[in-house]
C-alpha positions in Angstrom: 88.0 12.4 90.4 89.3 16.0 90.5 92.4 16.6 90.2 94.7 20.4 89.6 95.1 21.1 86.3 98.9 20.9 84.8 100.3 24.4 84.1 101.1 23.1 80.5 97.7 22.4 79.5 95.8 25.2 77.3 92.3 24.9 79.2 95.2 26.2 82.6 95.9 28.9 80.8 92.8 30.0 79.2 91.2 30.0 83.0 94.2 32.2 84.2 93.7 34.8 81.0 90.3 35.4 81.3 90.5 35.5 85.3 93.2 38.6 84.8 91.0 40.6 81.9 88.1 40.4 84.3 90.3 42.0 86.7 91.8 44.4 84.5 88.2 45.1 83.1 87.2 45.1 86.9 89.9 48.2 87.6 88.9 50.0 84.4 84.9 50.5 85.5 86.6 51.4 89.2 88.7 54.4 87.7 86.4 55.3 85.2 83.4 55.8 87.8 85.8 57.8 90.2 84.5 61.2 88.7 80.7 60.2 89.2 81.5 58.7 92.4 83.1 61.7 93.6 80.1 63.8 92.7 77.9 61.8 95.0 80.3 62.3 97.6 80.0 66.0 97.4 77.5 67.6 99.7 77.1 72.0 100.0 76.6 72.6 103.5 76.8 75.8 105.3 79.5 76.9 107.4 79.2 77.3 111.1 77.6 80.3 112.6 79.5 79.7 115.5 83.3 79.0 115.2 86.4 80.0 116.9 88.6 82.8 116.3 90.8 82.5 113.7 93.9 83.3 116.3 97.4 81.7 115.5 98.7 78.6 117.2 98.3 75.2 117.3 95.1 72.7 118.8 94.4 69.5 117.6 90.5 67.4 117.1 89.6 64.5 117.2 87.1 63.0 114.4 85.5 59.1 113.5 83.5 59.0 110.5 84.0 55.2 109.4 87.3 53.5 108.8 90.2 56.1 109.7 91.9 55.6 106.3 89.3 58.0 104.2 89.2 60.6 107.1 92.7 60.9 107.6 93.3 61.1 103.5 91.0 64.1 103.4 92.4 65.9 106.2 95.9 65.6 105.1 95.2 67.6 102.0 93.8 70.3 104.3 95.9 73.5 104.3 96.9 74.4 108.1 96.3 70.9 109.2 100.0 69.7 110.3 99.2 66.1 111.1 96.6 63.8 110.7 97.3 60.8 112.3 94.9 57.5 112.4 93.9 56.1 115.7 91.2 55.2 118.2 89.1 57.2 120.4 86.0 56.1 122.8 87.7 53.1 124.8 90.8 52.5 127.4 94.3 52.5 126.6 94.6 48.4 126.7 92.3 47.6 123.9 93.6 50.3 121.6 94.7 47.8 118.9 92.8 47.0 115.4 92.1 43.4 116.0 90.6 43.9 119.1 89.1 47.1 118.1 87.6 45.5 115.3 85.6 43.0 117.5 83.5 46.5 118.3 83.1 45.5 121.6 85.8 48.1 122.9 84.0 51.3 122.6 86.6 52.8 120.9 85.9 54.1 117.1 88.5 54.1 114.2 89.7 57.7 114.6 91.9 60.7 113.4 93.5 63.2 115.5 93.8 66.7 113.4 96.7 69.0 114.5 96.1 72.3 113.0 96.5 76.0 112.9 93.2 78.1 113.7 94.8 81.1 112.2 94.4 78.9 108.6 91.7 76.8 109.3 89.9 77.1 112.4 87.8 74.0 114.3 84.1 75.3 112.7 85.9 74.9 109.1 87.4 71.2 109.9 83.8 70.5 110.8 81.9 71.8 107.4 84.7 69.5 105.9 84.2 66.7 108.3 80.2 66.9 107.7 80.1 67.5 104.1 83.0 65.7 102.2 84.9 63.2 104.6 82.2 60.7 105.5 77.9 60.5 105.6 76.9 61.7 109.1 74.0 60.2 108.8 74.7 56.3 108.9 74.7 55.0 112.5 77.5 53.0 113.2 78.7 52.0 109.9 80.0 54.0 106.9 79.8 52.4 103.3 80.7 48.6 103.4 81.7 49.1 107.0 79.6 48.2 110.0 80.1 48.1 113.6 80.2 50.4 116.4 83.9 50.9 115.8 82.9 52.5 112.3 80.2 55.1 114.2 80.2 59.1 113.6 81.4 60.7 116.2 83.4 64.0 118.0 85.8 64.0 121.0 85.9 67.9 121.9 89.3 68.3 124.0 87.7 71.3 125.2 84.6 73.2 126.2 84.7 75.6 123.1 84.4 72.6 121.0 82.2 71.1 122.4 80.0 74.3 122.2 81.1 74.8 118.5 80.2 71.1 117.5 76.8 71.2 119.3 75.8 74.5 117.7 76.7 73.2 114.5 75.0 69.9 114.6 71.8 71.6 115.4 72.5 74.2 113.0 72.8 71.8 110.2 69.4 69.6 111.9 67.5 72.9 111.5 68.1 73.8 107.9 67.5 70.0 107.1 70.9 69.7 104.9 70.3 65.9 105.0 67.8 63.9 103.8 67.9 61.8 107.3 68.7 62.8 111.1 72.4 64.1 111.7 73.4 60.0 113.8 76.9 62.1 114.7 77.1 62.0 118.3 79.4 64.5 120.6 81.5 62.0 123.3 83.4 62.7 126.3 87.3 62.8 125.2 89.2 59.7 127.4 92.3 59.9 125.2 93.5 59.4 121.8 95.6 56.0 120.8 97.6 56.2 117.8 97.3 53.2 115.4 99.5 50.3 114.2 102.1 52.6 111.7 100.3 50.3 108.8 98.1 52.2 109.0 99.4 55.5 108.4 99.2 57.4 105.3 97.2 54.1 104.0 95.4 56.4 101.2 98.5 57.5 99.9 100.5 54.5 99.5 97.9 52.7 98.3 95.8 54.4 96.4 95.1 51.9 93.5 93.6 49.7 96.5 90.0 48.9 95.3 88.7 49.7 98.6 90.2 53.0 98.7 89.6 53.8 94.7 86.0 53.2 95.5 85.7 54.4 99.0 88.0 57.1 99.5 89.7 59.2 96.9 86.3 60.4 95.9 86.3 62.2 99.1 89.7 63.6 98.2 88.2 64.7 94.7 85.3 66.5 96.5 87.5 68.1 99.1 89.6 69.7 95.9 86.4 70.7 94.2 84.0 71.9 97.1 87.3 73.4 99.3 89.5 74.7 96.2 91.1 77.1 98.6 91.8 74.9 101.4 93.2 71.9 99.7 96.6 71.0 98.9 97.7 68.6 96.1 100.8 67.2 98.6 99.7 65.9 101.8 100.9 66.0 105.3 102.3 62.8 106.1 102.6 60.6 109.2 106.1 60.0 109.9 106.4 56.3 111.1 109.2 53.9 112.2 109.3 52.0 108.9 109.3 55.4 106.8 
């Protein structure tokens, strides 16, 4: 008949040591493939032949490239970006929370809305860091271990100049065959931006020795630094939420 093991007995805590060196021994291959892993995620792409001018103010752009906790990282080490704040994008206002979200029946995708200066980093610029470093545009409605509709590549121009600038550079990027596959980034009617649950926020930063996020996500921030040395910053912009 089974029965739990006492704590006193040895074979108890022989299981429990050899169950924590895996784990340690687990974390060590994570941390010591970051550097390979973040030269996979590194792609050259060229920049946009058709951008905005680089006039001073303030705009903001909405991106979905997978789970919003990678995608806002990256942009928050942008220079000019202001905020970067996680949320969804695609659906109505009432289903705008992650466990219905996550169904992926809502329509909406996990998203980040990018508040930034054109005058240091205009919309074609966000996108040649959105295409190359901050997800794979060419999965279709999934993005690494993620899968669903709510994990798809996509835009929400808030305006008719980028919606022209997006286009242009999607079919710029098609034409040179940059990609092995077919650019699955599609270009979606903005209905609004919902701002997500403040656990959220600034996920990549506060929890960066997350396995998820080791594997998944600072590799992006790596290849921002390397392929973008003069647009990155080593102290990102971060959300300010109710339980900061």
């Amino acid at each position: 008949m089974f029965r739990f093991p006492k704590f006193s007995e040895p074979r108890f805590f022989f299981r429990v040591a050899r169950l924590s060196l895996f784990a340690l021994l687990g974390l060590g291959v994570v941390l010591w493939q970051l550097p390979a892993l973040a030269e996979k995620s590194v792609t050259v792409i060229p920049a946009p032949i058709v951008d905005e001018p680089t006039a001073p103010g303030i705009e903001t752009a909405v991106f979905a490239g997978g789970c919003f906790w990678g995608v806002q990282g990256v942009f928050q080490h942008v220079e000019g970006v202001t905020q970067a704040l996680s949320g969804y994008a695609g659906g109505d206002s009432v289903t705008a929370y992650y466990p219905i979200v996550s169904t992926g029946e809502t329509g909406h995708a996990e998203s980040v809305r990018v508040t930034f200066d054109p005058h240091a980093v205009t919309y074609g610029k966000l996108l040649q860091i959105y295409f190359s470093v901050a997800h794979d545009p060419t999965e279709l409605n999934r993005q690494g271990p993620d899968e669903g509709t709510q994990y798809r590549s996509a835009l929400f121009p808030e305006n008719a100049d980028q919606k022209r600038i997006a286009e242009a550079y999607i079919a710029q990027l098609n034409a040179a065959g940059v990609f092995a596959k077919p650019i699955a980034t599609k270009i979606e009617p903005f209905k609004g931006f919902y701002p997500a649950e403040y656990y959220h926020q600034n996920y990549l930063t506060l929890n960066p020795y997350n396995t998820y996020i080791a594997i998944n996500d600072l590799p992006k921030v790596a290849a921002l630094k390397k392929l973008f040395p003069s647009l990155y910053r080593d102290n990102p912009v971060l959300v300010q939420t109710a339980s900061n």
